[in-house]
VOGU-3710 file (C-alpha; in Angstrom, 3 decimals, decimal comma):
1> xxxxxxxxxx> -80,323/54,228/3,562  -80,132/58,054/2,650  -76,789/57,831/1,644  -77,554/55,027/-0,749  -80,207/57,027/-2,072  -77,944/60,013/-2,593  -75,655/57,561/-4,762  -78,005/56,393/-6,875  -78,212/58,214/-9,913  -82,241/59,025/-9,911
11> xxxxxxxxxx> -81,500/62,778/-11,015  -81,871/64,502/-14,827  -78,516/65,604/-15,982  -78,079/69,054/-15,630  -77,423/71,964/-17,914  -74,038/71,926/-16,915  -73,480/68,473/-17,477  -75,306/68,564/-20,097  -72,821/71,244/-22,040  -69,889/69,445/-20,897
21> xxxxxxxxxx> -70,629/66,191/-22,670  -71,519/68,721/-25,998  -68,307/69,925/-25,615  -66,419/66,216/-25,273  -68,596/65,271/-28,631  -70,870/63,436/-26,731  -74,484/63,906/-27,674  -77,358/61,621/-28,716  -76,981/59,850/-32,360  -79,195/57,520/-34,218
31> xxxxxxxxxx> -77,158/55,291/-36,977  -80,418/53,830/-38,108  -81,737/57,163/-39,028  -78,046/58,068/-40,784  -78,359/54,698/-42,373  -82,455/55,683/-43,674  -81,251/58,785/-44,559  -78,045/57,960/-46,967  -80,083/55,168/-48,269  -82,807/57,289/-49,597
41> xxxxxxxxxx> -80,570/60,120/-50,867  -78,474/57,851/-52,512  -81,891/55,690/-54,403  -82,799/59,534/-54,532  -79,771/61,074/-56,424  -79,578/57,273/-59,058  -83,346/57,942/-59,585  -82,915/62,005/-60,689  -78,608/61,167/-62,286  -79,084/57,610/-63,256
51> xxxxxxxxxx> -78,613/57,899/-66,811  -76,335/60,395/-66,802  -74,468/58,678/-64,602  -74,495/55,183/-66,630  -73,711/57,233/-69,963  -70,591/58,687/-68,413  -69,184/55,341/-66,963  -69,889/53,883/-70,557  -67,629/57,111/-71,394  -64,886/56,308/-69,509
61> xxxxxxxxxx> -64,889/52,997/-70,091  -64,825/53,325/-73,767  -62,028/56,188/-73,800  -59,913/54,229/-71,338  -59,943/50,790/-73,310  -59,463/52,349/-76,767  -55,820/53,421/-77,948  -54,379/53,106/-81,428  -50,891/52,546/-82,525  -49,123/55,682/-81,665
71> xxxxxxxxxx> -49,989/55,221/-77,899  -49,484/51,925/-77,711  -45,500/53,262/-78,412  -45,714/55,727/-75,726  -44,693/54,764/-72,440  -46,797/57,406/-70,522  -50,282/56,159/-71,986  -51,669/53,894/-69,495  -50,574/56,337/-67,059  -52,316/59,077/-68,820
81> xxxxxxxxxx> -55,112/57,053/-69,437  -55,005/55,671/-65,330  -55,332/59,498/-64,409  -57,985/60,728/-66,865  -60,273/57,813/-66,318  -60,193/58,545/-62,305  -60,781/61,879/-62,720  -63,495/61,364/-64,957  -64,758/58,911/-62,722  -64,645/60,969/-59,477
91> xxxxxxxxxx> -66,259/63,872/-61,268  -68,844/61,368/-62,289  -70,000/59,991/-58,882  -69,207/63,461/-56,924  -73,072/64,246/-56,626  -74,286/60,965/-54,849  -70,548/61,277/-52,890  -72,030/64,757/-51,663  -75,525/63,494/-51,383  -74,277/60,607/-48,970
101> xxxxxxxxxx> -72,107/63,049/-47,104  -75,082/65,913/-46,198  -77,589/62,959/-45,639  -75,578/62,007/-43,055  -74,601/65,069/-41,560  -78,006/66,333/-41,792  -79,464/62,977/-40,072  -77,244/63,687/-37,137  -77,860/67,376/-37,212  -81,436/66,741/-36,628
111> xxxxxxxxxx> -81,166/65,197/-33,305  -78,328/66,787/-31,433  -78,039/70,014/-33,486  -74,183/71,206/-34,730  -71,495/70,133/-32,439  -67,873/70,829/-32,693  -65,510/69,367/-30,589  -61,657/69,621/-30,738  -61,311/67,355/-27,638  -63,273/64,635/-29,922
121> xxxxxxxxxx> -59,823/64,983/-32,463  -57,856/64,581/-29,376  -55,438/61,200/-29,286  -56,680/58,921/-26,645  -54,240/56,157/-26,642  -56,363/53,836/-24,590  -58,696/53,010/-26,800  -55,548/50,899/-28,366  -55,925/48,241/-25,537  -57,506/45,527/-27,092
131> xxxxxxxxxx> -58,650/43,802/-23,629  -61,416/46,879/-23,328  -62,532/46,476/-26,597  -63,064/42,372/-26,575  -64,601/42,931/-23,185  -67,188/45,523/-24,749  -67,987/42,737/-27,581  -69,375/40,439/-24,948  -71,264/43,048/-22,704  -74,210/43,443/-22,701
141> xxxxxxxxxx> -74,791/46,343/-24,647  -73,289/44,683/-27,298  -75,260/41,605/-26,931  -78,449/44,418/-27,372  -76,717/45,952/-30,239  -76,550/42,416/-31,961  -80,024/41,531/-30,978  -81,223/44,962/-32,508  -79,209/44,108/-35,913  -80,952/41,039/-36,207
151> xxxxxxxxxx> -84,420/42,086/-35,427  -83,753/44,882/-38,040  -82,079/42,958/-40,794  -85,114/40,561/-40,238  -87,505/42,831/-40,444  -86,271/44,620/-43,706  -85,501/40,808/-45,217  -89,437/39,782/-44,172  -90,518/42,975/-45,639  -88,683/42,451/-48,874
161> xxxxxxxxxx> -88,879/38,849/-49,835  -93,082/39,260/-48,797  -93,381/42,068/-51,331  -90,853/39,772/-53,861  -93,619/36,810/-52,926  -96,350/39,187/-53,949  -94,998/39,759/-57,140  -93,736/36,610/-58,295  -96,035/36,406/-60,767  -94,826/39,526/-62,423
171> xxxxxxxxxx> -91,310/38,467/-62,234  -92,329/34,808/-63,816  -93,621/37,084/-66,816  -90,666/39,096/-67,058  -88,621/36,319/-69,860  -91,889/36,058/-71,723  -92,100/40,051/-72,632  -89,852/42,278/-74,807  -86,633/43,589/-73,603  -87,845/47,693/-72,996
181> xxxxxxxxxx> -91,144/46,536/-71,458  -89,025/43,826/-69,157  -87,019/46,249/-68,068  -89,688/49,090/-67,359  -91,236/46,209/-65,730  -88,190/44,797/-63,415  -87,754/48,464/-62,753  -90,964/48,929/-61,219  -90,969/45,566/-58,933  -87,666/46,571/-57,590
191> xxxxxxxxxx> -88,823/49,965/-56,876  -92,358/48,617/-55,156  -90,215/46,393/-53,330  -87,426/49,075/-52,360  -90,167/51,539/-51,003  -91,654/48,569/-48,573  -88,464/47,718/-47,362  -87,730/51,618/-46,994  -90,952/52,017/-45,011  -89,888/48,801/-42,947
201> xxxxxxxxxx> -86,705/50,787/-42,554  -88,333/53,526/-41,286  -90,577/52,578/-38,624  -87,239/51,516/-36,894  -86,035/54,848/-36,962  -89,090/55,885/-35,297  -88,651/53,642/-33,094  -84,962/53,945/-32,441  -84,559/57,778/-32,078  -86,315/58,563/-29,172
211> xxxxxxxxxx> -84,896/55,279/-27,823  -81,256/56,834/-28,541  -82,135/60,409/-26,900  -83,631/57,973/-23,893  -80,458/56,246/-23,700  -78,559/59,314/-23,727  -80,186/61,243/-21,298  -80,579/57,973/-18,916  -76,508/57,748/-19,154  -75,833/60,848/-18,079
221> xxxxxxxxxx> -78,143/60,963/-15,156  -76,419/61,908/-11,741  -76,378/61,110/-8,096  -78,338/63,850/-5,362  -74,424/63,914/-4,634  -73,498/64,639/-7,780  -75,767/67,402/-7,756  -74,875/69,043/-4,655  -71,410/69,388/-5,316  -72,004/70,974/-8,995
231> xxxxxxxxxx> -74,317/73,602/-7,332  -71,265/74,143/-4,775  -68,562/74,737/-7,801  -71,120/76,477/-9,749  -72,322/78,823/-7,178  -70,495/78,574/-4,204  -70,941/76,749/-0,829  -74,417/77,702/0,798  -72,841/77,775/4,098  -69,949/79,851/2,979
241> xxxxxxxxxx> -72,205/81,843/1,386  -74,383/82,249/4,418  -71,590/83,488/6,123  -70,510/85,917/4,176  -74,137/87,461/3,770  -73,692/87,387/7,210  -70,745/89,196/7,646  -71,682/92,017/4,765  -74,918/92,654/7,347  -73,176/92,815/10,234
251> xxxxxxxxxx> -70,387/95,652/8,456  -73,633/97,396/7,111  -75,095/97,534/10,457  -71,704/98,590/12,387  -71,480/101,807/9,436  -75,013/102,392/10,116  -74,182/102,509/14,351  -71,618/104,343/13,650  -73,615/106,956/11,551  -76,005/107,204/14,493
261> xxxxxxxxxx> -74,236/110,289/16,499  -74,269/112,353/13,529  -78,315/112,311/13,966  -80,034/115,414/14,257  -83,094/113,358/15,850  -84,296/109,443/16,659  -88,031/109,084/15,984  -88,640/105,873/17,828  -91,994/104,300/18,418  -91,354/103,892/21,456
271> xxxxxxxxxx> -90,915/100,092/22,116  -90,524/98,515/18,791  -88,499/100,531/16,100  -85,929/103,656/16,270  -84,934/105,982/13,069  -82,137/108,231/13,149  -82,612/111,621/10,849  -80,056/113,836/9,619  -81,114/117,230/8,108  -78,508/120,061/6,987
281> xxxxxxxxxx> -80,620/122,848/5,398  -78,382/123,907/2,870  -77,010/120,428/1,718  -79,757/118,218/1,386  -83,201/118,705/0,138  -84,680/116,726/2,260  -83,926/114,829/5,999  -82,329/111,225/4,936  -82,382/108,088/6,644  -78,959/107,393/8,615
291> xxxxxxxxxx> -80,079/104,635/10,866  -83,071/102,443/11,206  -84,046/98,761/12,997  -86,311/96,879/15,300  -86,526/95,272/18,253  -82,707/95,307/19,460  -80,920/97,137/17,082  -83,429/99,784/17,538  -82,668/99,648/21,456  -79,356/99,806/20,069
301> xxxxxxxxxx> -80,040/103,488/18,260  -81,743/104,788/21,082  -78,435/103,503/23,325  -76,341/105,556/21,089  -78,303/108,496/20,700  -78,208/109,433/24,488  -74,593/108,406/25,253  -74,409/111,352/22,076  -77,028/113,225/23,068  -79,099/113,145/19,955
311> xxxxxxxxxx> -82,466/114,345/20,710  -85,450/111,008/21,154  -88,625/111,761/20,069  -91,431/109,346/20,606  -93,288/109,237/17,340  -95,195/106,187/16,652  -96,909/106,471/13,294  -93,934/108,409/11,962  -91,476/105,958/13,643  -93,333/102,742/11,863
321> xxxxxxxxxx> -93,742/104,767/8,125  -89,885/105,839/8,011  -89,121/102,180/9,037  -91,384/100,406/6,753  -91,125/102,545/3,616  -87,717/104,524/3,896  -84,176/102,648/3,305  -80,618/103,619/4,704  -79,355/106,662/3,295  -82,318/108,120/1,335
331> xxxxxxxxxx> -84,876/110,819/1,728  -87,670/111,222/2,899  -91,057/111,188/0,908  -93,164/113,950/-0,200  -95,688/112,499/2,154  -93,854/113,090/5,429  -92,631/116,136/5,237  -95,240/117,410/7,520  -94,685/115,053/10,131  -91,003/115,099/10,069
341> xxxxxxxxxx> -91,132/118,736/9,851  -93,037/118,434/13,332  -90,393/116,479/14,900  -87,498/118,919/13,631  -89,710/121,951/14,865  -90,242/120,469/18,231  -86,059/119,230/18,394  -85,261/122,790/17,689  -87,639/124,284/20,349  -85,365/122,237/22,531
351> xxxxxxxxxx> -82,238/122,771/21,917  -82,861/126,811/22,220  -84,602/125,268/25,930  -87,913/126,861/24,601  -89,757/123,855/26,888  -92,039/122,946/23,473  -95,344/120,459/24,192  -94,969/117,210/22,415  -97,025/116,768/19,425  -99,788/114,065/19,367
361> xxxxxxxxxx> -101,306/114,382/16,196  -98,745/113,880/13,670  -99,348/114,381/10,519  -98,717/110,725/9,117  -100,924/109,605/6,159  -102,887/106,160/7,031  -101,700/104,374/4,125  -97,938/105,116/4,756  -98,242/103,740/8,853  -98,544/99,814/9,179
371> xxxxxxx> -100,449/100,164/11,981  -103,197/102,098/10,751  -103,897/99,897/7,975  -103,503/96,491/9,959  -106,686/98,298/12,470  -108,455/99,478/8,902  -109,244/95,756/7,979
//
């Protein structure tokens, strides 16, 4: 049963997965909202350009129909003619051309942002196999696709011939009144009757987007699987990684053993924790940390230390604030130099066989030994 589970794809898609379908091309697109949105810009841009638009077609059409004798003898008129009328007519329709073209790039822009792709342009010669593409007209996506269309086309239809219905007595009128007022008039129903159909229009869209970014997001959802092995390529095997943690501890720990003889002192506590100091007074400002651990790598220390016969020194509070608050290979604090100073008085007493009394009130502050603060609350 868990391994079904872990094959079922119950899990967001992601950020990886994510970018890699961005940079395939595939991201979340509505073609109803494209469809709402070149539909308006192009009403739009015949609204604002209309009669500029039908005076320049009257234009061409007038210039490209008349000729008089002398071109009638040239053979490169209609030619002539042919060229100037189509570029007079492209310049003429070029605004609603670019109109349609940034309504639908903005309509797409909107939802999934700017995407380019260059393995979108790439050939993919399968997509010539006709058997795929007749078995994608009977799935079942297709079968919602066509469902969709007709809800939509029905809607916009109802919408349309309801507002037509509401108006029919306006249009009955229309033959009965002048020819400027009729057309004012047939101007407005069509307009009344565009922007219901438009609104019809767009409550689909607000429908249909979020169902698109749904869909989207619902087909790229992955397995626990999936998941797993993305984190593995992405960031390395845990278990590898384990090991190799592993391994970088157990190196630090064999440099820091092998740092140990070179102790001036150990400052142990006794039982628990050991710390191995190393003080040269002309080179270092103050005693630094060679060694430290707990439990058996500080019976480790300790081990070392007499087989080099580096001075112990039993130390308790010292012992537990070097260990807590001190790492491998720095100083000292301010705070200890009294204490530590004890210990390095007391080592020196015995190597020049002086016979010294162990100290028993070192000079540790409270809030620097782990101890002392644990038996404060």
């Amino acid at each position: 049963m868990a391994e079904d589970s872990d094959l079922e794809k119950t899990e967001s898609a992601s950020a990886r997965k994510l970018e890699q379908a961005r940079e395939r091309g595939n991201v979340p697109r509505s073609r109803e909202l494209a469809s709402l949105a070149v539909l308006l810009m192009s009403v739009g841009v015949i609204a604002f350009l209309g009669v500029y638009m039908f005076q320049g077609l009257y234009r061409v059409m007038r210039n490209s129909m008349r000729f008089d004798l002398a071109d009638v003898a040239n053979v490169d008129m209609m030619g002539r003619n042919l060229m100037q009328a189509s570029i007079d007519g492209l310049m003429l329709y070029l605004p609603l051309a670019l109109g349609v073209v940034i309504a639908a790039v903005g309509a797409n822009l909107m939802i999934s942002g700017w995407v380019f792709s260059p393995k979108a342009l790439e050939a993919n010669f399968s997509k010539l196999n006709p058997i795929p593409g007749i078995a994608r007209m009977f799935s079942r996506q297709s079968l919602m696709e066509l469902v969709k269309a007709l809800m939509k086309g029905g809607l916009i239809a109802g919408v349309a011939g309801w507002m037509i219905w509401q108006q029919r007595e306006g249009i009955l009128t229309l033959s009965a009144e002048p020819l400027e007022v009729a057309t004012a008039h047939f101007a407005q129903i069509i307009l009344f009757t565009f922007l219901a159909a438009a609104s019809a229009f767009a409550l689909i869209v607000m429908l249909d987007v979020p169902f698109q970014i749904w869909h989207y997001h619902h087909g790229l959802r992955m397995t626990k699987e999936e998941i797993r092995q993305e984190s593995k390529e992405t960031e390395g095997d845990p278990q590898i990684k384990a090991r190799i943690r592993s391994l970088q501890r157990e190196a630090a720990r064999r440099r820091m053993m092998q740092a140990v003889p070179k102790a001036d002192v150990v400052v142990t506590n006794p039982m628990h924790f050991a710390v191995a100091l190393k003080y040269e007074e002309n080179a270092m400002v103050a005693p630094v940390v060679l060694a430290k651990g707990s439990q058996l790598v500080a019976e480790r220390i300790k081990e070392l230390a007499r087989e080099n016969r580096v001075p112990i020194v039993e130390a308790p509070p010292l012992a537990r604030a070097l260990h807590r608050h001190v790492e491998i290979g720095e100083a000292i604090p301010a705070t200890l130099f009294t204490a530590v100073a004890q210990v390095l008085a007391y080592v020196y007493q015995l190597q020049r066989q002086m016979q010294p009394t162990t100290p028993t009130d070192w000079q540790v502050p409270e809030n620097l030994d782990p101890a002392a603060r644990t038996e404060g609350v």
